[in-house]
NUDREN-315610 format. One record per residue (C-alpha): residue number from 1; residue in one letter; y, z, x. Coordinates in nm, 4 decimals. Layout:
N
guba; nugu; y; z; x
NUM; a; Y; Z; X
...
***
This chain:
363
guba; nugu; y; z; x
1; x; -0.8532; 0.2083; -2.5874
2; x; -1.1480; 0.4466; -2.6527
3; x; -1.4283; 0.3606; -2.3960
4; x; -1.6882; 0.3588; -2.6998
5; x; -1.5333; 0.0107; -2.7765
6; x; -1.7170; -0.1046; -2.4567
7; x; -1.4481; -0.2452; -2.2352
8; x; -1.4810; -0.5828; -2.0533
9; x; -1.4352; -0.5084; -1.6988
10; x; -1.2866; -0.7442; -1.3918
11; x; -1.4837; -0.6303; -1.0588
12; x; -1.2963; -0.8000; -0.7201
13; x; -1.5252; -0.7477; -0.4932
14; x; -1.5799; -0.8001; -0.1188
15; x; -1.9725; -0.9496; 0.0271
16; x; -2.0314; -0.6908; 0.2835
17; x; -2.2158; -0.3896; 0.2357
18; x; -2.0106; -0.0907; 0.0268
19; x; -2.1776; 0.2019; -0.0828
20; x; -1.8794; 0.2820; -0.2693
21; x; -1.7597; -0.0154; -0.3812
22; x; -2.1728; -0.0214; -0.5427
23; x; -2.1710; 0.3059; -0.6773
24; x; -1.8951; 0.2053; -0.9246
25; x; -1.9723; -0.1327; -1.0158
26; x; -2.3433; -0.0642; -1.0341
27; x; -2.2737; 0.2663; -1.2586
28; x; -2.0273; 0.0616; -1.4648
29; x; -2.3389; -0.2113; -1.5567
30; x; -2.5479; 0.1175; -1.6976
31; x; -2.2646; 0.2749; -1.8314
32; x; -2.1222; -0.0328; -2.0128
33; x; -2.4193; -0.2906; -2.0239
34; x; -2.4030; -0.5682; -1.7371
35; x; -2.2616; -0.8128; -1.9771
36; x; -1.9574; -0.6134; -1.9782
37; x; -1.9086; -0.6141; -1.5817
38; x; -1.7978; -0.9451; -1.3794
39; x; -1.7928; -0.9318; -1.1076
40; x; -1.5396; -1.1584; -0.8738
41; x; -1.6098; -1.3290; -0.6148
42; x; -1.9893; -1.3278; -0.7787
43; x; -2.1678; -1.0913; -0.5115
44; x; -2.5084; -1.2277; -0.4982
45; x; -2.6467; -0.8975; -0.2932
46; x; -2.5875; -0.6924; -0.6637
47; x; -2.8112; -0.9488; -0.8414
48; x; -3.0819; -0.9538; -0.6301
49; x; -3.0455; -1.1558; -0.3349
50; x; -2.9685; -1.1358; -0.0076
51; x; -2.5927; -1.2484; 0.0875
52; x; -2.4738; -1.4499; 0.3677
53; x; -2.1430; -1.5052; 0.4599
54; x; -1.8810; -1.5943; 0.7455
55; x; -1.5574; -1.3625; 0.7597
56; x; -1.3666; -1.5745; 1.0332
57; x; -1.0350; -1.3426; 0.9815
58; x; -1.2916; -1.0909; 1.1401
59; x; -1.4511; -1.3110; 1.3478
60; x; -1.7588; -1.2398; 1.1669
61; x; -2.0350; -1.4895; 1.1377
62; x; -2.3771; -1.4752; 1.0187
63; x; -2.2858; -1.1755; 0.8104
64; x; -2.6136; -1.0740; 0.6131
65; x; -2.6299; -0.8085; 0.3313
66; x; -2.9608; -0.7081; 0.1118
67; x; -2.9882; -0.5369; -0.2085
68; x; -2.9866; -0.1815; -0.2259
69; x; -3.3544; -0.0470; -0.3098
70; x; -3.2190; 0.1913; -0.5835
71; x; -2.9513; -0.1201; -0.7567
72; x; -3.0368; -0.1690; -1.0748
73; x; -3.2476; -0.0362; -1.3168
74; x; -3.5342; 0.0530; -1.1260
75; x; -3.6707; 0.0726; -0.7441
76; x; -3.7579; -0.3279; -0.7403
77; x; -3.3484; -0.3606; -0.6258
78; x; -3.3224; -0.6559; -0.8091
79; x; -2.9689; -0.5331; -0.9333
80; x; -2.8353; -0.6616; -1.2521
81; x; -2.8663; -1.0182; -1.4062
82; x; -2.6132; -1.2633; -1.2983
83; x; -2.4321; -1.4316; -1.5154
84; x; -2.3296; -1.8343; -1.5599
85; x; -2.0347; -1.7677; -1.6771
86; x; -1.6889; -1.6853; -1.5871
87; x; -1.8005; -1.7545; -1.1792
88; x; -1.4848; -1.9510; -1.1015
89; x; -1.1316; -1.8519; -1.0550
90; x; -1.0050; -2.1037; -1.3434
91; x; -1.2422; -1.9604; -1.5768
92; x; -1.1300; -1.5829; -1.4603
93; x; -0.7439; -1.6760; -1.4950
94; x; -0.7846; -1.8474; -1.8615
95; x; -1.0009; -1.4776; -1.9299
96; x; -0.7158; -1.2607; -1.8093
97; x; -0.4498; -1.4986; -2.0188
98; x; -0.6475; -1.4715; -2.3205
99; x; -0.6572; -1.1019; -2.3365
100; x; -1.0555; -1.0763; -2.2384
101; x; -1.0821; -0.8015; -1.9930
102; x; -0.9748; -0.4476; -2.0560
103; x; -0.9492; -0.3358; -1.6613
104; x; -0.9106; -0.4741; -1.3345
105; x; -1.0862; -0.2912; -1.0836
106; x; -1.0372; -0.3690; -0.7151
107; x; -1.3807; -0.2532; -0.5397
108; x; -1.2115; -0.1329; -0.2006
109; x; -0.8865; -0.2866; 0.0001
110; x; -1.1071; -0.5249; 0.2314
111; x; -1.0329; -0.8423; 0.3040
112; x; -1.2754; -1.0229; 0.0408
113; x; -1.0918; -0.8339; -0.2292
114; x; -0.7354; -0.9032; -0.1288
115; x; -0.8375; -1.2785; -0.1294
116; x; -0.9639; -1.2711; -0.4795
117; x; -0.6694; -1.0617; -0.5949
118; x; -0.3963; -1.3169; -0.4219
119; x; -0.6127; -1.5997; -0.6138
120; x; -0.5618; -1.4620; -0.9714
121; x; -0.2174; -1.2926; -0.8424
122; x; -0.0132; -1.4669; -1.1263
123; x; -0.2964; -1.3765; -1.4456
124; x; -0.3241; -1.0560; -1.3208
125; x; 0.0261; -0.9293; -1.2675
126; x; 0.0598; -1.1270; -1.6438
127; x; -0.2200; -0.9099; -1.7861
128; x; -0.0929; -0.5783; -1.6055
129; x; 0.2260; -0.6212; -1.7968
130; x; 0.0843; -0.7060; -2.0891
131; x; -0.0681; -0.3354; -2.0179
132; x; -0.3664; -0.3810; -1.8378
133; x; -0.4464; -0.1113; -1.6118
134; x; -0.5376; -0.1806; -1.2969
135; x; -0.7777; 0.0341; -1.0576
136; x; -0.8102; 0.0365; -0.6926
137; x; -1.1264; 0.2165; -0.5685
138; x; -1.0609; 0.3068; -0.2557
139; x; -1.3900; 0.4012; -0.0744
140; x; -1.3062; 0.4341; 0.3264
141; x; -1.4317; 0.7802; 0.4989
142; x; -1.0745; 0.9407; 0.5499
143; x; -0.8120; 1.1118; 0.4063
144; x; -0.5111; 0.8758; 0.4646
145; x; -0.3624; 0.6971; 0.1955
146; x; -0.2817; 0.3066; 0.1191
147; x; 0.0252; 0.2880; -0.0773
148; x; 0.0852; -0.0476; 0.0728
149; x; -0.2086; -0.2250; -0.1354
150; x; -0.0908; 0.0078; -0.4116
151; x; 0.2302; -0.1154; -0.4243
152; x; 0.1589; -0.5106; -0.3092
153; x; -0.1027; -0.5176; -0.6539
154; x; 0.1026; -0.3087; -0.9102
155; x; -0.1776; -0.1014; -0.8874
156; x; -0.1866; 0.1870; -1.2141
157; x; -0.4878; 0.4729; -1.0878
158; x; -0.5574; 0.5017; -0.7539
159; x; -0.9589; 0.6374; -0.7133
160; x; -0.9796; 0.8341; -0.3463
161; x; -1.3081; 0.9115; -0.2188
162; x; -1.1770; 1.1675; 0.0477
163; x; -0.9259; 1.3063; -0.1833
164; x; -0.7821; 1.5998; 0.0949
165; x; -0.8298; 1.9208; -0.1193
166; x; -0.4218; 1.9748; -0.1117
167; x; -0.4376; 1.7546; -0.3919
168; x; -0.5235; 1.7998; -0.7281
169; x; -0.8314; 1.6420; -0.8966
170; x; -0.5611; 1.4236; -1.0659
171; x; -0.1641; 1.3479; -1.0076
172; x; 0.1068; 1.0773; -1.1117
173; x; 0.2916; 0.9895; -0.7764
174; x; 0.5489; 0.7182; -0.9366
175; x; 0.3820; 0.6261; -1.2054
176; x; 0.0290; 0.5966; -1.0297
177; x; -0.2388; 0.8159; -1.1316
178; x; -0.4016; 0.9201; -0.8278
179; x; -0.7486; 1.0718; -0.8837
180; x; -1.0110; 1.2428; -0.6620
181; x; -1.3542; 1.0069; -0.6476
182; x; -1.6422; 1.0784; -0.4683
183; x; -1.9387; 0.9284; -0.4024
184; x; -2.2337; 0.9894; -0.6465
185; x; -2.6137; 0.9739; -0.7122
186; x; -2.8075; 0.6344; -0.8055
187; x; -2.9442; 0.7041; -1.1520
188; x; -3.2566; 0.5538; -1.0377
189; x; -3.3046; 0.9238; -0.8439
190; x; -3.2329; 1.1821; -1.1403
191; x; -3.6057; 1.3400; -1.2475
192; x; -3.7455; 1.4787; -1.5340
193; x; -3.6159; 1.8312; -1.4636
194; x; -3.9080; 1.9994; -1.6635
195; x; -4.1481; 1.8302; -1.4860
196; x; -3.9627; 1.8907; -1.1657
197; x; -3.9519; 2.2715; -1.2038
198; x; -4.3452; 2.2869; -1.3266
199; x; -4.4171; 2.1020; -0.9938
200; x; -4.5252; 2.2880; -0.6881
201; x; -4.3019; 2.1889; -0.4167
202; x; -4.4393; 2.0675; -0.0738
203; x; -4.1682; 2.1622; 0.1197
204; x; -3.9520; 2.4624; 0.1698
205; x; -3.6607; 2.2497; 0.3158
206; x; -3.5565; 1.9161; 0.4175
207; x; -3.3216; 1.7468; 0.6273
208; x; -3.3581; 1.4210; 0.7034
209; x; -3.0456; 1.2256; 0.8404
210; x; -2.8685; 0.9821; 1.0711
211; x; -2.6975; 1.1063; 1.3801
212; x; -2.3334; 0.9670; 1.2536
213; x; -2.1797; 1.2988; 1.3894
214; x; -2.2304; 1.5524; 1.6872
215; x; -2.2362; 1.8360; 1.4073
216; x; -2.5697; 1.7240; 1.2333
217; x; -2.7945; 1.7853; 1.5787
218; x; -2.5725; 2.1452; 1.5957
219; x; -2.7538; 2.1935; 1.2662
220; x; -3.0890; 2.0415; 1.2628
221; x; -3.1301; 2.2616; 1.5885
222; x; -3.0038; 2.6006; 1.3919
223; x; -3.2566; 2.4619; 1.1312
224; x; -3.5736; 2.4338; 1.4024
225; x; -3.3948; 2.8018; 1.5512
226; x; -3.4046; 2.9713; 1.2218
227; x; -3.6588; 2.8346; 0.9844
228; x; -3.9740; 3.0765; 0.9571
229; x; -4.2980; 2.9595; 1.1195
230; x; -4.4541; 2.9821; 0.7103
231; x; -4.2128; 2.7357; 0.6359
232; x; -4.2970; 2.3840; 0.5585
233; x; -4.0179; 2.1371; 0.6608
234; x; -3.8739; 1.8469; 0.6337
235; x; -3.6342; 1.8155; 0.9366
236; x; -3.5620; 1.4801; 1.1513
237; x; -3.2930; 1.2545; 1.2639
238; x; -3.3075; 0.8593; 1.2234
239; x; -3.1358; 0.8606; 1.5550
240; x; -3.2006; 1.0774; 1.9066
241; x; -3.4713; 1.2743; 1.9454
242; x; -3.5333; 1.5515; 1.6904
243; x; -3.8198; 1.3857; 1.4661
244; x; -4.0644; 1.6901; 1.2823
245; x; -4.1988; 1.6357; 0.9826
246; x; -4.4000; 1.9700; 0.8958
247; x; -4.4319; 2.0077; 1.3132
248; x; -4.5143; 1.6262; 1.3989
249; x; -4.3498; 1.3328; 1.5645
250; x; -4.2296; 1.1427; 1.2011
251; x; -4.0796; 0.7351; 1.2592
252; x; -3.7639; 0.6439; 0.9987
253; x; -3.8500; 0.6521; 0.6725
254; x; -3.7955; 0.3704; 0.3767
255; x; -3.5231; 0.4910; 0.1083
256; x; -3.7697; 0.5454; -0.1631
257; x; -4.0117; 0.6965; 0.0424
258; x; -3.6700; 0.9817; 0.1623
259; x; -3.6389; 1.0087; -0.2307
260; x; -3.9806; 1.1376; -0.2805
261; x; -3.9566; 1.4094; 0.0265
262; x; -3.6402; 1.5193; -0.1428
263; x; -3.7695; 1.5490; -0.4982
264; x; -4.0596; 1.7849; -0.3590
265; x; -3.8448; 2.0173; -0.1922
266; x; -3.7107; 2.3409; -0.2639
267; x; -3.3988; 2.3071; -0.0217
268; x; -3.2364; 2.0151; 0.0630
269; x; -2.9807; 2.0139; 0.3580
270; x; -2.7062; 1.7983; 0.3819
271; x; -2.4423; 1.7723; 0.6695
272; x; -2.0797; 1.5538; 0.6924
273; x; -2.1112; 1.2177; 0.9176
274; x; -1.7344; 1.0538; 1.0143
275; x; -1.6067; 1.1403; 0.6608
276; x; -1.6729; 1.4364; 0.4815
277; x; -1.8136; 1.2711; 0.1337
278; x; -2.1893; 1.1693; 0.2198
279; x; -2.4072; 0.9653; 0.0387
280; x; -2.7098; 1.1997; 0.1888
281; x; -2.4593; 1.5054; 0.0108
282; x; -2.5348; 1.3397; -0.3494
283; x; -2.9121; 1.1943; -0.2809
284; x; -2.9726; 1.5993; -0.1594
285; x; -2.8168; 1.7091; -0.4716
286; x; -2.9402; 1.5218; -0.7632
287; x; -3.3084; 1.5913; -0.6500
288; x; -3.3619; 1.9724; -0.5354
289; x; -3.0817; 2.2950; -0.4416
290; x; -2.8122; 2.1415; -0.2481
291; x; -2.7441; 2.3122; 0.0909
292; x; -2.4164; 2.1905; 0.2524
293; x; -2.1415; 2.2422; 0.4181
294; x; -1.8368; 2.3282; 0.2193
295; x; -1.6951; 2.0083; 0.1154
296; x; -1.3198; 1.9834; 0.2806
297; x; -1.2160; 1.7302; -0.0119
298; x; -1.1338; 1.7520; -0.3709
299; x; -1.3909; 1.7308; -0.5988
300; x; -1.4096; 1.6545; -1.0026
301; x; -1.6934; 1.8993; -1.1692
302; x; -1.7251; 2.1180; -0.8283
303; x; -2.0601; 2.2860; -0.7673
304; x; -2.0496; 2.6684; -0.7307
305; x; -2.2109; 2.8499; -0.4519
306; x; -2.5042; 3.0828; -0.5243
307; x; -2.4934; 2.9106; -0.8595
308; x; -2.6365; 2.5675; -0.8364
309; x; -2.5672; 2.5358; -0.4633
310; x; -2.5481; 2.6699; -0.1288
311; x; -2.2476; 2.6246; 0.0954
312; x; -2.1951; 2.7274; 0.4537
313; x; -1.9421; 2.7378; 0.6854
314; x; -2.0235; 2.6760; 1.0540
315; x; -2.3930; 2.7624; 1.1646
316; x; -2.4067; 3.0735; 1.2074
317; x; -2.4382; 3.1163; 0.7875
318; x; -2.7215; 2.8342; 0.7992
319; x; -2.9278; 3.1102; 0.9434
320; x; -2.8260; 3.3568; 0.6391
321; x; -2.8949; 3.0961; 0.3555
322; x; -3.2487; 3.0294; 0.5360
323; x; -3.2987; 3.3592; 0.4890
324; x; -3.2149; 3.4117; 0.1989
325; x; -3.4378; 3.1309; 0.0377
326; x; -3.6943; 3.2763; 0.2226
327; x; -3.6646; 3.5876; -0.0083
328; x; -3.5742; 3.4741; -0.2793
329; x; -3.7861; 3.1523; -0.4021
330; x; -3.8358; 3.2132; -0.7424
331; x; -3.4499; 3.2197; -0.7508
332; x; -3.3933; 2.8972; -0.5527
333; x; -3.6059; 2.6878; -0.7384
334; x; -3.3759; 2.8283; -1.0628
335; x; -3.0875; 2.7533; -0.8489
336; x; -3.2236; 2.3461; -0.7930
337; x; -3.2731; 2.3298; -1.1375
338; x; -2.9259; 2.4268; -1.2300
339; x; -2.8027; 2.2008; -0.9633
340; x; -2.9959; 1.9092; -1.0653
341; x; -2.8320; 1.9445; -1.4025
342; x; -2.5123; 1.9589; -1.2931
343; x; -2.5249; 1.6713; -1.0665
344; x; -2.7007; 1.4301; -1.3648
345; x; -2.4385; 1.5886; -1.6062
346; x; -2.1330; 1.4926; -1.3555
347; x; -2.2333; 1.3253; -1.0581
348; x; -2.4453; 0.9928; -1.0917
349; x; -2.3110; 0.6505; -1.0876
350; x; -2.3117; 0.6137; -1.4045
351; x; -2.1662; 0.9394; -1.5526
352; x; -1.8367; 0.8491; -1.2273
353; x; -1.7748; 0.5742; -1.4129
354; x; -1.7377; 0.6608; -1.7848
355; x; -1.5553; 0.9535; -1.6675
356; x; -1.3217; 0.6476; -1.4553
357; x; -1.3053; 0.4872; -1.7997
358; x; -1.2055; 0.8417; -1.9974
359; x; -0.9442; 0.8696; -1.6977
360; x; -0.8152; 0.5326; -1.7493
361; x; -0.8540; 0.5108; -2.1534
362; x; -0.8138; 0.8387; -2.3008
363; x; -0.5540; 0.9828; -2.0780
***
């Protein structure tokens, strides 16, 4: 199938929170239209509302889950339109029999998913050899490998997040495709480049971030060490005690309000948590020069250091690259530029998943 042709895609999904298991299906709704995206179980938290759920197998109860501020077409996060149609597993099944959907794509391996996929078990494994591919987006902050789901669901291209870098961006292993896939930037946060270059920046560099690992207070303290006293920062965690914005005591600060300080900055610095892939690496990127540390998984469309970003290996070359935007400004904001257009080009929601679709389609 060529994508053009505007596939009808089945999205199992599971009610938590998934950042990953969003940045697909939401970039699949602007990709494709949301008419061409159902998701299964119906999530309600990607149309707008607020979920609520009971996981008992977890022994999970009151489970709550919002909207994402940047889901959808806009900043409102009122996601995309839900539909009245095709809701129940009946309606799903007699779908998959009668040749309807194009793709099966299982959001993650948690428990919400695996329940949908036992329900249409029979339909799908039908439609899968009636040549159907099916795609398991596996979004979990490691490096390890679940052939078991892939194997249990038959399952044809196998999208990694923390893809280790032994691997190649792509590989058949037994007739699956395996395939390296990231995280990626909410649409919602690519600017108007022109306008973006012609604008005077209020900060030199930012970092803001959560203390999910040891290693980011290593380098917001390298940061306060090392960045000149002319500077005007952006530096503070959402956890501990290192909170400066531009010198003063700053409290956590609401997603689009993050955006904006990101978009007006020359630098922005971005630091693994548990897992290597960030989503603060791809927010950092699409909106200013990306400062990071060298990503240790495999990456479609890599960046290129001293090109459109800067990468650093243990702190002791944070200190160089602050020095060397110090010197060299007129350059850096060249260097965000470039970077901004290679992350739009490559590297938002939307742009992961045609490129899914051209891996699945037109391979």
């Amino acid at each position: 199938m060529n994508v053009n042709t505007q596939p009808n895609i089945l999205f199992l999904t599971h009610p938590e929170g998934d950042y990953g298991e969003a940045f697909l299906f939401g970039g699949l709704c602007t990709a494709l239209g949301h008419n061409h995206v159902f998701d299964y179980p119906l999530k309600v938290s990607y149309h707008g509302e607020t979920a609520h759920y009971d996981i008992p197998e977890q022994n999970l109860y009151n489970g709550c889950t919002a909207p994402y501020p940047w889901f959808g077409n806009g900043w409102e996060g009122k996601g995309f339109p839900a539909r009245t149609t095709l809701t129940t597993a009946q309606e799903i099944r007699e779908a998959l029999e009668n040749g309807f959907f194009d793709l099966v794509v299982m959001g993650s391996a948690r428990l919400g998913v695996l329940r949908a996929f036992m329900e249409l078990k029979d339909s799908l494994f039908e439609a899968l050899n009636s040549g159907i591919p099916i795609a398991f987006h596996d979004g979990e902050d490691h490096d390890q490998l679940q052939w078991g789901t892939v194997s249990n669901c038959q399952v044809s291209h196998y999208l990694k997040r923390e893809l280790s870098p032994v691997n190649p961006v792509r590989e058949e292993i037994n007739g699956v495709s395996l395939i390296s896939f990231p995280f990626s930037a909410p649409d919602v946060m690519v600017p108007d480049v022109r306008k973006w270059k012609a604008t005077p920046k209020e900060f030199d560099m930012v970092f803001l971030a959560g203390l999910s690992h040891p290693i980011r207070a290593d380098v917001m303290r390298k940061l306060f060490d090392t960045a000149p006293a002319h500077f005007n920062n952006a530096f503070g965690m959402s956890e501990g005690s290192l909170h400066l914005l531009k010198g003063e005591q700053h409290p956590l600060k609401g997603f689009q309000e993050y955006a904006g300080i990101l978009s007006r900055s020359r630098v922005n610095v971005s630091c693994r948590g548990w897992g290597y892939d960030t989503c603060r690496f791809w927010e950092s990127a699409v909106s200013s020069l990306l400062m990071a540390d060298t990503p240790q998984i495999q990456m479609p469309f890599p960046y290129t250091p001293m090109k459109n970003c800067l990468y650093y290996n243990g702190l002791e070359e944070i200190e160089s690259l602050v020095r060397f935007v110090d010197k060299n400004l007129k350059k850096v904001e060249d260097m965000g530029e470039a970077c901004i257009r290679h992350t739009s080009t490559h590297h938002t929601n939307s742009t992961r998943a045609l490129w899914l679709l051209e891996q699945v389609f037109n391979r």
